[in-house]
C-alpha positions in Angstrom: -31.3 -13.9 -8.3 -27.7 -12.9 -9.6 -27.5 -10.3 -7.3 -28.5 -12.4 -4.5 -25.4 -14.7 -5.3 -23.1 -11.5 -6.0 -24.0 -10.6 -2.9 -23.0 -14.1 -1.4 -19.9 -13.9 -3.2 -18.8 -10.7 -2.0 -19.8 -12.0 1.5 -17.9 -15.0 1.3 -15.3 -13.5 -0.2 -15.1 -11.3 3.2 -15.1 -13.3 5.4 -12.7 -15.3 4.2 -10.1 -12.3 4.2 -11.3 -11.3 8.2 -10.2 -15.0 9.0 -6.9 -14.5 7.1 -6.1 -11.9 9.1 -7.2 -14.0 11.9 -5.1 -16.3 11.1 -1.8 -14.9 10.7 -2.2 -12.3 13.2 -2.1 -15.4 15.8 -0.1 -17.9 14.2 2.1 -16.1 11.2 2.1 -17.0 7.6 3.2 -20.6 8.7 -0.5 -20.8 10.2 -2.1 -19.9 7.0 -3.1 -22.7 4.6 -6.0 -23.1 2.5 -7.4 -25.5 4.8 -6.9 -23.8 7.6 -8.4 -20.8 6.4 -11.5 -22.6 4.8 -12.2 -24.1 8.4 -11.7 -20.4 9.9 -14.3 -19.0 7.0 -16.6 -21.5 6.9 -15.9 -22.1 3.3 -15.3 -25.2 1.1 -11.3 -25.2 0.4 -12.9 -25.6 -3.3 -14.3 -22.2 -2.8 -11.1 -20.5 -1.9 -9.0 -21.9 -5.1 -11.6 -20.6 -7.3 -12.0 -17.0 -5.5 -8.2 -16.5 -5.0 -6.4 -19.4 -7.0 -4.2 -19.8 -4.1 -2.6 -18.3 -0.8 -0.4 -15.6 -2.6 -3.9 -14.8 -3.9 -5.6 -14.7 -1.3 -2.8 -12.3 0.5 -3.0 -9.9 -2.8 -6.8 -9.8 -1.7 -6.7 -9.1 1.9 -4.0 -6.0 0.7 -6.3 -5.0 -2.4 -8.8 -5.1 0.2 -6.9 -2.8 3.0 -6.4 -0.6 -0.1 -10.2 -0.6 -0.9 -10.7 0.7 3.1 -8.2 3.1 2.7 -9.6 4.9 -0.6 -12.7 5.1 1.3 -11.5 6.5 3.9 -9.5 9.5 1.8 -13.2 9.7 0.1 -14.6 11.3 3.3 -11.7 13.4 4.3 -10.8 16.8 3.6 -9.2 17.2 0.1 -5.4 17.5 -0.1 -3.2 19.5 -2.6 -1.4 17.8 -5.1 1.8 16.3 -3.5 0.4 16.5 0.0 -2.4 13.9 -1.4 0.4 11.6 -1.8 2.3 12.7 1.4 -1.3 11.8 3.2 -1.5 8.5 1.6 2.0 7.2 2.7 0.7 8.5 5.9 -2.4 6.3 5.9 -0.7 3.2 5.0 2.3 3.5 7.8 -0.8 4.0 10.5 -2.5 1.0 9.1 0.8 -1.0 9.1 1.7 0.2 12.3 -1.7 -0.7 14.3 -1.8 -4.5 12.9 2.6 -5.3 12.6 1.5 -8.6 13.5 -0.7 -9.1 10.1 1.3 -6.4 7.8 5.0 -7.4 8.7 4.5 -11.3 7.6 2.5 -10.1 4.4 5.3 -7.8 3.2 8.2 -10.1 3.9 6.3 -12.8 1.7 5.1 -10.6 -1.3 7.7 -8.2 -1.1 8.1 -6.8 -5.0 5.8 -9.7 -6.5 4.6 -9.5 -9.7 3.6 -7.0 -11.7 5.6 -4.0 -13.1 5.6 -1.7 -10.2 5.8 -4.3 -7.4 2.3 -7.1 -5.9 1.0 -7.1 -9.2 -2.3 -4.6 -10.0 -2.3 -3.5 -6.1 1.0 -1.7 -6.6 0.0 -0.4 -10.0 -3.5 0.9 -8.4 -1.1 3.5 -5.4 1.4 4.3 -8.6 -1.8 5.2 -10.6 -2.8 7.4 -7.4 0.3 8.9 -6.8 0.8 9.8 -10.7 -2.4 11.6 -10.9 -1.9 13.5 -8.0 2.0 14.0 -9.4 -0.2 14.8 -12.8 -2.0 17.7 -11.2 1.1 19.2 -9.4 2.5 19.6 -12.7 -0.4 21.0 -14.1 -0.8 23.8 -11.5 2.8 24.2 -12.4 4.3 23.0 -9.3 7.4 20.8 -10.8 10.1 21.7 -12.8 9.1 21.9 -16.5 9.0 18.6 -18.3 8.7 16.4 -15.1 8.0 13.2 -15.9 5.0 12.0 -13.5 4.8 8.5 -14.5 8.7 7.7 -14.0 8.5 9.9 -10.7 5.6 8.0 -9.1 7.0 4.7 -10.2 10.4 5.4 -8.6 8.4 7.1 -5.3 6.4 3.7 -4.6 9.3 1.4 -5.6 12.2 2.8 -3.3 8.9 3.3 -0.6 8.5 -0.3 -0.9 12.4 -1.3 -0.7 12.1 -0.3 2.2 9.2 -1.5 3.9 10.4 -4.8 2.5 13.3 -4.3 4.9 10.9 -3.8 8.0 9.1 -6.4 7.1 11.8 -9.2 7.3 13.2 -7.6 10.0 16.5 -5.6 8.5 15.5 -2.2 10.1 13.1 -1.6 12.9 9.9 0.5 12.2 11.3 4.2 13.5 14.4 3.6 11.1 12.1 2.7 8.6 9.2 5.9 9.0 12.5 8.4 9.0 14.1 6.6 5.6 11.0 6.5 3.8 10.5 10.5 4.8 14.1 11.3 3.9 13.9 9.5 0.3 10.5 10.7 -0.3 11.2 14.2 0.4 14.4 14.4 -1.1 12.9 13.1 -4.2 10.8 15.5 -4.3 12.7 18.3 -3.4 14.8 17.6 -6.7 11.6 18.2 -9.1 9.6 21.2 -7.1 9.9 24.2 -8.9 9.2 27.0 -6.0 11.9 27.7 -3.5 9.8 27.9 -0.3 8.3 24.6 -1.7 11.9 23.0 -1.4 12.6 23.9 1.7 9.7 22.8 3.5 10.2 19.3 1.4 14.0 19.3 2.8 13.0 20.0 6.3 10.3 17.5 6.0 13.2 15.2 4.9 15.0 15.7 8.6 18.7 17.2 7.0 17.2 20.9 7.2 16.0 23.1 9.4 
């Protein structure tokens, strides 16, 4: 019986986030209300408050839930080295952003840093707990300077990654301005704390001011 109404729940639960993006992929964030989005779903308004408390919940979901896709999908690639795990996730999320702007861009300009001590509450903390294990094992195999300290690096990695999408998303820079800032700071950052030479370079080429 309880795993016939878990699996209700996790139904429910969604659909509800399919009609979100629905909905603000055709009207904007304006469109979505709790109403609204309980008509789209098929769902008692009741039943979204106590799922998702309200719409910022409900938009920390539908990213949680893009997260969730995303994970799965790095599941059944190919494993990465350490740093180019991280390099591959930023990847990933810029080609999901980029195939649905018109759901993404009004998301981010509404949550932009949030809650939560990295940035939209425990989804930023789950991609800063990614990128500091895969920062963790770079540092074991000896790849960063001695002494690095992961947990500051990937914290300051996500933060200025979001500053800037938060500028794409309410529309101070374009996208192409955006994808060659991000790869400038990210590089650059880590450029400072790799150990090898060669590794360096192909981190400040990577960045776009070397060749």
């Amino acid at each position: 019986m309880a795993d016939g109404w878990e699996r209700r729940q996790e139904q429910t639960r969604s659909d509800v986030l399919v009609a979100a993006g629905a909905l603000i992929a055709e009207h904007g964030l304006d469109g979505l209300t709790m109403r609204k989005l309980a008509s789209e779903a098929g769902v008692a308004v009741a039943t979204l408050y106590n799922q998702f408390g309200d719409r910022d919940g409900v938009l920390v979901a539908f990213v949680s839930n893009g997260l969730d896709q995303l994970e799965l999908e790095f599941d059944a690639e190919p494993a990465h080295g350490p740093i180019d795990t991280t390099r591959a996730l930023f990847a990933a999320l810029d080609a999901e952003f980029e195939s649905a702007t018109d759901v993404w861009r009004p998301i981010f300009s509404t949550l932009k840093q949030g809650p939560g001590s990295h940035g939209m509450g425990e989804v930023g903390d789950r991609v800063v707990a990614f990128i500091e294990a895969d920062f963790a094992k770079a540092a074991a195999d000896g790849l960063f300077v001695v002494d690095c300290d992961v947990e500051r690096l990937a914290r300051h990695v996500f933060t200025t990654r979001m500053n800037r999408l938060e500028k794409w998303a309410t529309g101070a820079i374009e996208w192409d301005a955006y994808r060659d800032s991000s790869a400038l700071g990210l590089e650059l950052t880590l450029a400072a704390v790799l150990a090898d030479d060669s590794a360096r370079r192909v981190a400040l080429v990577a960045s776009g001011i070397s060749r």
